[in-house]
C-alpha positions as protocol buffer text, in pm:
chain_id: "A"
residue {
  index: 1
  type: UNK
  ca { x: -484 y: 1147 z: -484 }
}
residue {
  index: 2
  type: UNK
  ca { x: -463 y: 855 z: -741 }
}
residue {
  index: 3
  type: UNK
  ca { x: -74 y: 793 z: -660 }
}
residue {
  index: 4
  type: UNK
  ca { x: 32 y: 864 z: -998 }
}
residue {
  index: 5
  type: UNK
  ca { x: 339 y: 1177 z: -1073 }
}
residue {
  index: 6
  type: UNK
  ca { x: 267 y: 1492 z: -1238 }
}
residue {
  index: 7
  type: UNK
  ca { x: 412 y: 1343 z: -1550 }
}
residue {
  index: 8
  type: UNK
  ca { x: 207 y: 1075 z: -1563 }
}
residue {
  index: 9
  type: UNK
  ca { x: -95 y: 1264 z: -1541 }
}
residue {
  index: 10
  type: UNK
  ca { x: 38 y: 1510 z: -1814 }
}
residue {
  index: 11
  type: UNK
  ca { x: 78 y: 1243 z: -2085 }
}
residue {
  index: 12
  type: UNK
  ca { x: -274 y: 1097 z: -2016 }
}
residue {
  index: 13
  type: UNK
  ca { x: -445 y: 1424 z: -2079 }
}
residue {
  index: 14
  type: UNK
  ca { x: -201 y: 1488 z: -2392 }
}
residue {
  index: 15
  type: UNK
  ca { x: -328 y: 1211 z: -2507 }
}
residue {
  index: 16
  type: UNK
  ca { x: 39 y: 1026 z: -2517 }
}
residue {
  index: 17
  type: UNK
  ca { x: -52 y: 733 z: -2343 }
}
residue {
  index: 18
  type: UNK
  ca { x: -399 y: 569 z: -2205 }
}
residue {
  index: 19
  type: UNK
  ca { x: -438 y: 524 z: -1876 }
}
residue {
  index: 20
  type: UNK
  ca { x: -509 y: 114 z: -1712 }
}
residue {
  index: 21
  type: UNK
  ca { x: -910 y: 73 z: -1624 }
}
residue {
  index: 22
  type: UNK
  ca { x: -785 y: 70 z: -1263 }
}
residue {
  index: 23
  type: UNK
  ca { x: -596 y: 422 z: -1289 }
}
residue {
  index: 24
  type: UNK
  ca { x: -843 y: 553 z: -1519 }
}
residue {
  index: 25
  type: UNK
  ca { x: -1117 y: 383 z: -1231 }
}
residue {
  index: 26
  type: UNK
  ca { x: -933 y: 547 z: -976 }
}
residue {
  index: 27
  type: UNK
  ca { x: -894 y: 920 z: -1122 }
}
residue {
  index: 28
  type: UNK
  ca { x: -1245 y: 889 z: -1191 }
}
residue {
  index: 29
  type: UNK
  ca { x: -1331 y: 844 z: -856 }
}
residue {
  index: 30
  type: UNK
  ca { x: -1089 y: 1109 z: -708 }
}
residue {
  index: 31
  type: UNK
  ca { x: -1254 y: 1372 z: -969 }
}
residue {
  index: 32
  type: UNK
  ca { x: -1630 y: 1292 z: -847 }
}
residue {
  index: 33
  type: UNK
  ca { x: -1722 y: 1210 z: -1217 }
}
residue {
  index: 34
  type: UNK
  ca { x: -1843 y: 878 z: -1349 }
}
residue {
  index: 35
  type: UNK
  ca { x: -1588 y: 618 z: -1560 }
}
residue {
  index: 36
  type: UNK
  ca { x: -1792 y: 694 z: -1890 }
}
residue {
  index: 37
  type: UNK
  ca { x: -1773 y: 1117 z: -1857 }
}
residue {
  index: 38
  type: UNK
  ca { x: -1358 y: 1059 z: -1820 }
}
residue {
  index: 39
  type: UNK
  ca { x: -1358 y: 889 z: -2138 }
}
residue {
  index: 40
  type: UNK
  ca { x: -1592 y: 1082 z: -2346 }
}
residue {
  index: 41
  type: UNK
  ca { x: -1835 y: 822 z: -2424 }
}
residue {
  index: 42
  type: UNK
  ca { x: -2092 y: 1067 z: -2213 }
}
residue {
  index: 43
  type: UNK
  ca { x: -2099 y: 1438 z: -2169 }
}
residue {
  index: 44
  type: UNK
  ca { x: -2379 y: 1379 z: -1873 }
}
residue {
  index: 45
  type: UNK
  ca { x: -2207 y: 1481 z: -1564 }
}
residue {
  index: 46
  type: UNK
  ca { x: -2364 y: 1325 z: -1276 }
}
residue {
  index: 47
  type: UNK
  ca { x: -2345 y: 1466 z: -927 }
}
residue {
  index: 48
  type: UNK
  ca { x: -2182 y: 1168 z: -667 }
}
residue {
  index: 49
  type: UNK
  ca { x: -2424 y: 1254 z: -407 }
}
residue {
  index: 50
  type: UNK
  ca { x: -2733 y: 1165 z: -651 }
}
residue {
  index: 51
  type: UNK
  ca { x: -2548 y: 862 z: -814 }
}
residue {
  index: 52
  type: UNK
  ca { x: -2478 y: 746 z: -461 }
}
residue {
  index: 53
  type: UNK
  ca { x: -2868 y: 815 z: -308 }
}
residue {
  index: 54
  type: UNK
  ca { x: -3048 y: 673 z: -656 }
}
residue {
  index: 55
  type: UNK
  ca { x: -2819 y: 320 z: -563 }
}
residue {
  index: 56
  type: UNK
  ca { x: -2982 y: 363 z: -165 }
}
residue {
  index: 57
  type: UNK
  ca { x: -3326 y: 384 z: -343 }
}
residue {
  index: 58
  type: UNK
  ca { x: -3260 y: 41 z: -532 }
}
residue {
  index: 59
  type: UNK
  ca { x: -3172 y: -144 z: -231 }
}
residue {
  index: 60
  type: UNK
  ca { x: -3527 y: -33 z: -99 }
}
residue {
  index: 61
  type: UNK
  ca { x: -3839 y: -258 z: -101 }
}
residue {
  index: 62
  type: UNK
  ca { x: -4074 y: -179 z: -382 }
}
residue {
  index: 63
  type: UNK
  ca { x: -4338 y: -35 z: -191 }
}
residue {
  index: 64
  type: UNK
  ca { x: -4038 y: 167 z: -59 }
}
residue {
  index: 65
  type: UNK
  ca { x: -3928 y: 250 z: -385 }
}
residue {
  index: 66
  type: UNK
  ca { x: -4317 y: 407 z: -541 }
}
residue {
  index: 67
  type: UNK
  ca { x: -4308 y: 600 z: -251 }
}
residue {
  index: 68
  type: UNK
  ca { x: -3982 y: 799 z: -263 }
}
residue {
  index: 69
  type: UNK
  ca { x: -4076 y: 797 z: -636 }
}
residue {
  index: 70
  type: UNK
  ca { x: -4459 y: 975 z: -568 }
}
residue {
  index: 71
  type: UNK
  ca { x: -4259 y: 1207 z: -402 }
}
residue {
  index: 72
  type: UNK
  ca { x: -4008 y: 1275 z: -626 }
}
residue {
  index: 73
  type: UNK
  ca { x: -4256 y: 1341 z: -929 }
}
residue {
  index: 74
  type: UNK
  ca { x: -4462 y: 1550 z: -697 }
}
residue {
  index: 75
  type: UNK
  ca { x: -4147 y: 1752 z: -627 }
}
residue {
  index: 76
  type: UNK
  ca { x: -4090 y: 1767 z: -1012 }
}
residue {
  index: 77
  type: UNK
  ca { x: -4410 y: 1843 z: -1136 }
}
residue {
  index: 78
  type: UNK
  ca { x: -4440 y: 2129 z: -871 }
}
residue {
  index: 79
  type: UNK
  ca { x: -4131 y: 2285 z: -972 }
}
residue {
  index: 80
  type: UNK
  ca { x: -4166 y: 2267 z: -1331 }
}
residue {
  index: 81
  type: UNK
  ca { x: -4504 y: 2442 z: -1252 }
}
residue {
  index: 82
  type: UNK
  ca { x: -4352 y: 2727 z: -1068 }
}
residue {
  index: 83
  type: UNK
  ca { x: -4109 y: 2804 z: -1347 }
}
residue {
  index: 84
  type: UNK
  ca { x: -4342 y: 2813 z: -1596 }
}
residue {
  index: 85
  type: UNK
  ca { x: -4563 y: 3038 z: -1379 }
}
């Protein structure tokens, strides 16, 4: 997916060379995870689909933006509600 051989991949993940920021960038990307969970600086995995929909929600308006978030925290509150119920 990233172009790089078998080999290549093996001696990044036994730790026998370090990957460029591009390749690194790109394997990143082709596992779904973020550039800071590849390199251990985070062990928060974040889901693509809700990296990629929190970015549409900053390009909205603000009045845009209180609503999704009133809806969000309704959403939230409710189901933390149910669960301790």
């Amino acid at each position: 997916m990233v172009g790089a051989h078998g080999a290549v991949i093996g001696r990044y993940e036994r730790d026998e060379v370090k990957p460029s920021i591009e390749m690194a960038t790109q394997l990143a990307e082709a596992l779904e995870v973020s550039l800071d969970y590849l390199v251990g600086a985070t062990d928060t995995l974040f889901d693509t689909s809700v990296v990629n929909r929190i970015l549409d929600i900053q390009k909205l308006q603000d009045v845009d933006k209180q609503h999704v978030f009133a809806l969000l925290d309704a959403f939230i509150k409710q189901t933390k509600m149910k669960a301790i119920l």
